[in-house]
N, CA, C and O of each residue as an XYZ file, in Angstrom:
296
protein
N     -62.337     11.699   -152.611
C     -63.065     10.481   -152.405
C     -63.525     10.446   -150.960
O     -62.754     10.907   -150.119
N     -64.906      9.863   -150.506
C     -64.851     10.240   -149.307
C     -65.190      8.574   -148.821
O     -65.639      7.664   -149.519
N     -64.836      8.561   -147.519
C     -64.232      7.197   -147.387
C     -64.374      6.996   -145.489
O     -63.779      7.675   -144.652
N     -65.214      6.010   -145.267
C     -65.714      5.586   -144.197
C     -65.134      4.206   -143.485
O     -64.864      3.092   -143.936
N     -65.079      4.694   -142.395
C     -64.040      3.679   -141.560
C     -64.981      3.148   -140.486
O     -65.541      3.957   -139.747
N     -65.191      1.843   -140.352
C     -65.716      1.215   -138.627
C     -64.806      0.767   -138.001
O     -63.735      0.418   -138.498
N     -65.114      0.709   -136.754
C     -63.734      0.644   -135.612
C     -64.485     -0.170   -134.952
O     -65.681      0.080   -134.802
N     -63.928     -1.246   -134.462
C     -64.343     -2.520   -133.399
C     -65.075     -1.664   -132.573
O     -64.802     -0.473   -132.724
N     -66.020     -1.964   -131.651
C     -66.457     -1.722   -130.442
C     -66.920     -0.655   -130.529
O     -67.314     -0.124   -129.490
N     -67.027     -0.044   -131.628
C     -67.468      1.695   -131.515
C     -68.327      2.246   -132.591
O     -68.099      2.374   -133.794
N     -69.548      2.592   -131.756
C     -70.688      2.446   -132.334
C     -71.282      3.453   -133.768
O     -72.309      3.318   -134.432
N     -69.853      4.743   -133.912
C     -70.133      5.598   -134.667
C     -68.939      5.348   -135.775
O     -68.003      4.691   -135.320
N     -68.799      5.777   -137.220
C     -67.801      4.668   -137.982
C     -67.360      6.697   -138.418
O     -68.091      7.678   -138.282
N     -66.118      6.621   -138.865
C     -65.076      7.685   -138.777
C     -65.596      8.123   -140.399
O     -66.012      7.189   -141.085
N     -65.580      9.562   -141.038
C     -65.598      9.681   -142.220
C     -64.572     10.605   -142.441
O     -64.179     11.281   -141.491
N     -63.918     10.778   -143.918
C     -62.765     11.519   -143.960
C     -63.015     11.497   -145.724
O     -63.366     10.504   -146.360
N     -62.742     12.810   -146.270
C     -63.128     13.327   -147.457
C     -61.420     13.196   -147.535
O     -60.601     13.750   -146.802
N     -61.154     12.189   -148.778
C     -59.497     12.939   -148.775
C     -59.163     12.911   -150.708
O     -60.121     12.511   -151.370
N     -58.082     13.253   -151.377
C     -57.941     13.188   -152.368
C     -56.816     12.323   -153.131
O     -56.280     12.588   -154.207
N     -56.590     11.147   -152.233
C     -56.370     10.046   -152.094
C     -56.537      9.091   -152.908
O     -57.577      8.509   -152.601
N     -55.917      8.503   -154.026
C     -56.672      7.413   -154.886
C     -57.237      6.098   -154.082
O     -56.856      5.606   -153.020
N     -57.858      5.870   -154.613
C     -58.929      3.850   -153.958
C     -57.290      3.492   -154.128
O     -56.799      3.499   -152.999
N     -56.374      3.211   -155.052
C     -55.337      2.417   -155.072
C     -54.484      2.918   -153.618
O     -54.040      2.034   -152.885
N     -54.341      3.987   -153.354
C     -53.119      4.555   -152.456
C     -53.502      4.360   -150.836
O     -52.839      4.063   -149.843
N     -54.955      4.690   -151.086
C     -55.324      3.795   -149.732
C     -55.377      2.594   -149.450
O     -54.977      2.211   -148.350
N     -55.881      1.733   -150.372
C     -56.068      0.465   -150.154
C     -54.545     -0.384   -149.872
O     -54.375     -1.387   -149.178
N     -53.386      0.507   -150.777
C     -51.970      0.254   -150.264
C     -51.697      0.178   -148.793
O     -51.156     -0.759   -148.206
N     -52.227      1.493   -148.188
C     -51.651      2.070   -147.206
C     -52.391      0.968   -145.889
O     -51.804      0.458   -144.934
N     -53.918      0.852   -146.291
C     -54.602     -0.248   -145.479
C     -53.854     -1.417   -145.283
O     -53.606     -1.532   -144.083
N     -53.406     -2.299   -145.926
C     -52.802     -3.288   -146.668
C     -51.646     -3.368   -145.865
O     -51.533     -4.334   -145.111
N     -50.487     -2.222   -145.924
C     -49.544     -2.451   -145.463
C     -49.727     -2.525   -143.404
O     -49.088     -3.126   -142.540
N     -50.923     -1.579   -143.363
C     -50.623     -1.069   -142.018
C     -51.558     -2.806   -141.343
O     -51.132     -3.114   -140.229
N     -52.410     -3.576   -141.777
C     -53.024     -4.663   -141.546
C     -51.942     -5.595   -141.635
O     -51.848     -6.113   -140.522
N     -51.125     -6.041   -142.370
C     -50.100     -6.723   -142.513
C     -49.185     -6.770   -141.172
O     -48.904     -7.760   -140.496
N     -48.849     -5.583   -141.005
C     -47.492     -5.207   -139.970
C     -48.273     -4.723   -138.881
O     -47.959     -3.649   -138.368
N     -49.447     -5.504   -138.375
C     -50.090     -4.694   -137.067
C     -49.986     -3.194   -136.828
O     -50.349     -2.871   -135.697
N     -49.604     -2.255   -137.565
C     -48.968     -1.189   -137.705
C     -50.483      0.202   -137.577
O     -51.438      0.231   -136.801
N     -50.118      1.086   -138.609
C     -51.415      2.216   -138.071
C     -51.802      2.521   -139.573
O     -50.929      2.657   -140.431
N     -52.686      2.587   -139.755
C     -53.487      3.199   -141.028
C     -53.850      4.695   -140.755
O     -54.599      5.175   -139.903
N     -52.977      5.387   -141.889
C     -52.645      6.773   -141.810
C     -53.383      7.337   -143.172
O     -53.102      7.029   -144.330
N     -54.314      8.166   -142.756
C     -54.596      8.838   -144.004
C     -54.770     10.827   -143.519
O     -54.916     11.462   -142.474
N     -54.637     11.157   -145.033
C     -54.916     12.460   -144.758
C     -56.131     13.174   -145.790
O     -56.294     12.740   -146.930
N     -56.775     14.070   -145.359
C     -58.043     14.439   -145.569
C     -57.296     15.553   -146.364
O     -56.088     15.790   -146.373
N     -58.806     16.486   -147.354
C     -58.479     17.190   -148.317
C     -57.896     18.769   -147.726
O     -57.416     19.579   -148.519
N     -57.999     19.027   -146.418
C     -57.563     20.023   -145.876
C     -56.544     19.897   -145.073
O     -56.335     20.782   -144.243
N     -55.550     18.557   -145.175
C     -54.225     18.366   -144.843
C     -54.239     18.041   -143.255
O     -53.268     18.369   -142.572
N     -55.231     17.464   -142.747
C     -55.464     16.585   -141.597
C     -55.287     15.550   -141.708
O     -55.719     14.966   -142.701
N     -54.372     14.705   -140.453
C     -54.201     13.236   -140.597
C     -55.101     13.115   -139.645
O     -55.436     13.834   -138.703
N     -55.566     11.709   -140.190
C     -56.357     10.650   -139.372
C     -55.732      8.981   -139.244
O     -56.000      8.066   -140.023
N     -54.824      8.906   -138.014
C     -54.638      8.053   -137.471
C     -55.535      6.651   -136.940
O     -56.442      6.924   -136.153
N     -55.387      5.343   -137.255
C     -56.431      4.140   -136.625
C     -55.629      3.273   -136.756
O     -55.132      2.909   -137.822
N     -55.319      2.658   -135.205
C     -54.743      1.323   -135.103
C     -55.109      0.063   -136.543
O     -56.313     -0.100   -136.741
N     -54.180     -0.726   -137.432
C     -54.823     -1.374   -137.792
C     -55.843     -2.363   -136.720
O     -57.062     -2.371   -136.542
N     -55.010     -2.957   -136.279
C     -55.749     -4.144   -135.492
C     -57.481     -3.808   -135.088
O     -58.312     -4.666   -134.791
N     -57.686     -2.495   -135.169
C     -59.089     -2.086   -134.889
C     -60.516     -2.402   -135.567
O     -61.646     -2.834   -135.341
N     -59.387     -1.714   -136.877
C     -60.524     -1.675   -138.059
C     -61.716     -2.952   -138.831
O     -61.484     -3.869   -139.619
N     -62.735     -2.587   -138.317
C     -63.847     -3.154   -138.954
C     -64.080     -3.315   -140.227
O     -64.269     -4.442   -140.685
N     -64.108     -1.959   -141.165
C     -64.043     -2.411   -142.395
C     -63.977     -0.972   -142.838
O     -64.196     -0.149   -141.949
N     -63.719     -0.519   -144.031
C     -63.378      0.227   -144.799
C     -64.676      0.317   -146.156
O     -64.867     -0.421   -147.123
N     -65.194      1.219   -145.813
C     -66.011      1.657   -146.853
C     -65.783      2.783   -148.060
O     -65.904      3.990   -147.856
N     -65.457      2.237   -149.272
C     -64.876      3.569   -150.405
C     -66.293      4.299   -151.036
O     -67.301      3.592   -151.047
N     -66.391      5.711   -151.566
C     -67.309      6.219   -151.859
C     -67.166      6.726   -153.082
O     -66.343      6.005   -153.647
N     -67.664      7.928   -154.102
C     -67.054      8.124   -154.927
C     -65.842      8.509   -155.071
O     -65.408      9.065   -154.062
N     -64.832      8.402   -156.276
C     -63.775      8.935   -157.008
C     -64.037     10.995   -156.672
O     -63.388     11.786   -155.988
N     -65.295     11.172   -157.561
C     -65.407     12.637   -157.660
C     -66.605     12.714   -157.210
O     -67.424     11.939   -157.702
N     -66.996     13.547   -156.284
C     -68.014     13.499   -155.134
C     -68.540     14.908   -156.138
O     -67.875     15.938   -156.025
N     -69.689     14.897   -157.061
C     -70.793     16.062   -157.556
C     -70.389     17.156   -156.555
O     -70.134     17.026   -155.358
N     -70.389     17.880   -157.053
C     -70.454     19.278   -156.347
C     -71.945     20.426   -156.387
O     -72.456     20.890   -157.406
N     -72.383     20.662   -154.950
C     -73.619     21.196   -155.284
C     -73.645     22.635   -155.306
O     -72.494     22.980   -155.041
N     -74.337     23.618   -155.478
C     -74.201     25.118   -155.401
C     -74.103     25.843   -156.619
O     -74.306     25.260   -157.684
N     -73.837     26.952   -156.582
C     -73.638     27.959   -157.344
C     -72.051     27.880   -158.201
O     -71.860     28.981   -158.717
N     -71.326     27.280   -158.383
C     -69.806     26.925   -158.465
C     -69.653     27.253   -160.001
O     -70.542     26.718   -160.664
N     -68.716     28.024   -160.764
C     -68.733     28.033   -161.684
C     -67.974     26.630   -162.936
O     -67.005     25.875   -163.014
N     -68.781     26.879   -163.430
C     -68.935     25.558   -164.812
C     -68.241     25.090   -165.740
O     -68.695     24.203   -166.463
């Protein structure tokens, strides 16, 4: 799912491809907004991406299964 983040004051908004359900993030948002705490996610090649809650602007979800383009077998 690929999934777009804005950050107060900062003019470029974060993107992160991860394989993550809409439910498991929106948990993880949730908890870390609640408890002033950090919204932790990890991307499909096992990178975390760290963001203060208190920052976050807003959270944009994209598709579930992002089409795949190319030659890829069928």
């Amino acid at each position: 799912m690929d999934i777009k983040i804005g950050i107060e004051n900062v003019n470029r908004e974060l993107g992160i491809e991860t394989d993550q359900t809409r439910d498991e993030v929106t948990a993880a948002l949730k908890e870390a907004l609640s408890n002033d705490g950090v919204f932790t996610l990890t991307d499909s090649k096992g990178r975390q991406l760290v963001v203060p809650g208190a920052k976050i602007a807003y959270v944009e979800f994209g598709e579930e299964h992002a089409r795949q383009v190319g030659f890829g077998t069928i």
